[in-house]
C-alpha positions as a Markdown table, in Angstrom:
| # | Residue | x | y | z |
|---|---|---|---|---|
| 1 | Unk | 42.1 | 198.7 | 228.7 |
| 2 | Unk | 43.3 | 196.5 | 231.5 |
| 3 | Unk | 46.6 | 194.4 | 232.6 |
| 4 | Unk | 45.3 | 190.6 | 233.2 |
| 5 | Unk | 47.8 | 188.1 | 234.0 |
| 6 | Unk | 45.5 | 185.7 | 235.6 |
| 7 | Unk | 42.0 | 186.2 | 237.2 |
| 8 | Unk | 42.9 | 190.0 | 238.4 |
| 9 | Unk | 42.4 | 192.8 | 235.9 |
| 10 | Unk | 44.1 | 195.9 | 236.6 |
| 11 | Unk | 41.8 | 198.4 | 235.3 |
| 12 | Unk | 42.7 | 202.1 | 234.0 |
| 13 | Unk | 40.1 | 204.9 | 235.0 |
| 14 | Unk | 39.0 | 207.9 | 233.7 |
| 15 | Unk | 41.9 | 210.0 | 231.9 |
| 16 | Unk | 45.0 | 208.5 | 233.0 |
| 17 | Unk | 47.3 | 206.3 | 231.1 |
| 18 | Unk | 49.4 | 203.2 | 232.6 |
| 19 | Unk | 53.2 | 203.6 | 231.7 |
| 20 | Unk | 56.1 | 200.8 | 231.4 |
| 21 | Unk | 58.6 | 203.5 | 232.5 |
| 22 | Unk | 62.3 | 202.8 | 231.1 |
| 23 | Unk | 65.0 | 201.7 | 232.6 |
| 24 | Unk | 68.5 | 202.4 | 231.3 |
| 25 | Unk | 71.9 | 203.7 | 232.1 |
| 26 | Unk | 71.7 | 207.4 | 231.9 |
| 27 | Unk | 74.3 | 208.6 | 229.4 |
| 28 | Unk | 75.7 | 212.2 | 228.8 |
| 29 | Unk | 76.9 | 213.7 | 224.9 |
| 30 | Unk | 80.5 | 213.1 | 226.4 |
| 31 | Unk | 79.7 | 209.5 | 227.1 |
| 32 | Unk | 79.5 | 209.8 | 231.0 |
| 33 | Unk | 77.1 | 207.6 | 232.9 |
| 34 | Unk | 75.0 | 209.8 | 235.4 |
| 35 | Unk | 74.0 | 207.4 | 238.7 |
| 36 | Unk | 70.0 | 206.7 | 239.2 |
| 37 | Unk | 70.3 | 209.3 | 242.0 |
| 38 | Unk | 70.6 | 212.0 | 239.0 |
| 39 | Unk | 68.1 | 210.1 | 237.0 |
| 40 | Unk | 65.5 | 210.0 | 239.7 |
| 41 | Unk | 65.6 | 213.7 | 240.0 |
| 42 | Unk | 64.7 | 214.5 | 235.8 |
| 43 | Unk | 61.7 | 216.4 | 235.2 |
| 44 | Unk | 60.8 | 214.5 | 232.1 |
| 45 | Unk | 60.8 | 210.7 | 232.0 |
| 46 | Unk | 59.5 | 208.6 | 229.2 |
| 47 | Unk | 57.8 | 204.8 | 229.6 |
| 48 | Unk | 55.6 | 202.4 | 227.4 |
| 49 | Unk | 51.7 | 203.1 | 227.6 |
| 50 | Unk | 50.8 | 199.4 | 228.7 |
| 51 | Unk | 47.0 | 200.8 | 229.6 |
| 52 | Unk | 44.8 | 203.3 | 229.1 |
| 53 | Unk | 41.3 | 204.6 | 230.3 |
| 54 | Unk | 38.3 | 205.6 | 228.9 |
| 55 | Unk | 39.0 | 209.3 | 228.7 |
| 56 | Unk | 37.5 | 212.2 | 230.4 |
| 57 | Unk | 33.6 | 211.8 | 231.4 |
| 58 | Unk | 31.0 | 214.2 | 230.2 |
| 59 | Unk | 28.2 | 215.0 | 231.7 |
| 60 | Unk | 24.7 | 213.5 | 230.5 |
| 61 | Unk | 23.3 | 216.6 | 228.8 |
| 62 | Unk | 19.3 | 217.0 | 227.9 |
| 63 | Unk | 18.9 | 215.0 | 225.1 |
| 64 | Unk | 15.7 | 216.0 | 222.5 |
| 65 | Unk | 13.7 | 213.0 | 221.9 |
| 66 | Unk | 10.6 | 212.8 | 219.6 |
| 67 | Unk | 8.9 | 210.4 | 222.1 |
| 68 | Unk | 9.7 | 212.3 | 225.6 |
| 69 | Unk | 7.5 | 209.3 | 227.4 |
| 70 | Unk | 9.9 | 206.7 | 226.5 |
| 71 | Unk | 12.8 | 205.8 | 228.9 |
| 72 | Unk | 16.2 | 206.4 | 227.1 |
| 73 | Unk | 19.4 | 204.3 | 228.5 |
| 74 | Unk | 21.8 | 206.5 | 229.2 |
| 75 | Unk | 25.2 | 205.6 | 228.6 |
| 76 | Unk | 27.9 | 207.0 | 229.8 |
| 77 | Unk | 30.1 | 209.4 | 227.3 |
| 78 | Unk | 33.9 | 210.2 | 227.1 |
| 79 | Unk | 36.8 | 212.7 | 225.4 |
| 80 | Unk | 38.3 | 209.8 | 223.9 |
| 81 | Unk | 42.4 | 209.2 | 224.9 |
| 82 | Unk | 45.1 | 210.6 | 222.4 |
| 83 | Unk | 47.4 | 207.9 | 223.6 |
| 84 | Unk | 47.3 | 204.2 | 223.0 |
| 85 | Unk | 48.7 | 201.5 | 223.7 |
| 86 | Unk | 52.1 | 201.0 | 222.4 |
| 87 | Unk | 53.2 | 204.4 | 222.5 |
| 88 | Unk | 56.2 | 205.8 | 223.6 |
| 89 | Unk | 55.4 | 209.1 | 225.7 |
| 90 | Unk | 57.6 | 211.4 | 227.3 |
| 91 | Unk | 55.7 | 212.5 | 230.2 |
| 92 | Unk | 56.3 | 215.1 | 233.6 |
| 93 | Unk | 57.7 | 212.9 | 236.8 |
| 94 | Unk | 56.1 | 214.8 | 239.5 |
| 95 | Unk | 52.8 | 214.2 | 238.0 |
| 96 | Unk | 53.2 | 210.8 | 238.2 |
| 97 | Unk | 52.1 | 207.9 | 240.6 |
| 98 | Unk | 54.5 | 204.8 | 240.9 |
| 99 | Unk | 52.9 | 201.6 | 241.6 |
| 100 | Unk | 53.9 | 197.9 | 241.9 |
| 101 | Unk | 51.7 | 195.2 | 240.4 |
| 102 | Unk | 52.4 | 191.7 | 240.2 |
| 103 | Unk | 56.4 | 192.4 | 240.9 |
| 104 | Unk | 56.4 | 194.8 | 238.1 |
| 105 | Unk | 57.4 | 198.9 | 238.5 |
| 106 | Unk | 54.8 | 201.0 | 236.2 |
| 107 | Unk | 53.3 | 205.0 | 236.7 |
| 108 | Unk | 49.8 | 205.9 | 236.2 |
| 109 | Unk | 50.2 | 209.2 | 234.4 |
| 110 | Unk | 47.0 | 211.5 | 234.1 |
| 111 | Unk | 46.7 | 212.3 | 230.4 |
| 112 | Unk | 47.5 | 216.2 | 231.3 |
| 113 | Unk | 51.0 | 215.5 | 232.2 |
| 114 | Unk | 52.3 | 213.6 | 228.6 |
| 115 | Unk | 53.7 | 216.0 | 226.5 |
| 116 | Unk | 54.6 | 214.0 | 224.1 |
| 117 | Unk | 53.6 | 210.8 | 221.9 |
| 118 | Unk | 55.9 | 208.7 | 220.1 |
| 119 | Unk | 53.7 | 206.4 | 217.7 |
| 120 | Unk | 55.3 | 203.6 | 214.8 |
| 121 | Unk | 53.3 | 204.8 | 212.0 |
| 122 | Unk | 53.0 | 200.8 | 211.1 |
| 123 | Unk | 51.4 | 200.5 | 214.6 |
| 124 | Unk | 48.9 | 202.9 | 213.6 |
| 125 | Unk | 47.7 | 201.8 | 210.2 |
| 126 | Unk | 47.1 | 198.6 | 212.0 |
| 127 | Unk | 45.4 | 199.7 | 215.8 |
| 128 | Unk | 42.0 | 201.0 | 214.4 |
């Protein structure tokens, strides 16, 4: 997937995911607002996958053809992504890389670090 506002494409690779992170006033059960300081410093953030890569390559392995003279592309092959686009995912913060494109804030996340997906089953029916 990739971010194009004009001619530029931001372009996710491998197994990493480009999060939206959100923004918000912090609140506690008790109604009080924590500053971003105290934000900041949470172990567990969540964002909007924007982007996502291809997956995780695998190697080419020895592929058993009938006719071993003829030349056989090969393409290359992934682990396809759990996440998509859309998702809301609740991921670790010091796995993350913050980056600025374009004047916007997002994190490129390596699919490791989400723990956990939050998908609109209406989304779903609809993305494949």
């Amino acid at each position: 997937m990739n971010i194009s506002p004009g001619k530029r494409q931001l372009l996710v690779v491998g197994d990493r995911v480009l999060i939206k992170p959100q923004t918000g006033d912090e609140r506690t059960d008790s109604g009080l607002i924590l500053p971003q300081t105290v934000a900041d410093r949470a172990q567990v953030n969540s964002g909007r996958v924007v982007a996502i890569g291809p997956g995780t390559p695998m190697p080419f392995g020895e592929e058993d053809h009938d006719e071993s003279w003829r030349q056989v592309e090969r393409r290359p092959r992934y682990i396809p992504m759990q996440a998509k686009v859309g998702d809301l995912a609740l991921f670790l913060r010091k796995a993350t890389v913050e980056i600025k494109y374009e004047g916007e804030t997002y994190l490129i996340v390596p699919q490791s670090a989400i723990l956990v997906l939050l998908r609109d089953e209406d989304e779903a029916l609809f993305a494949d």
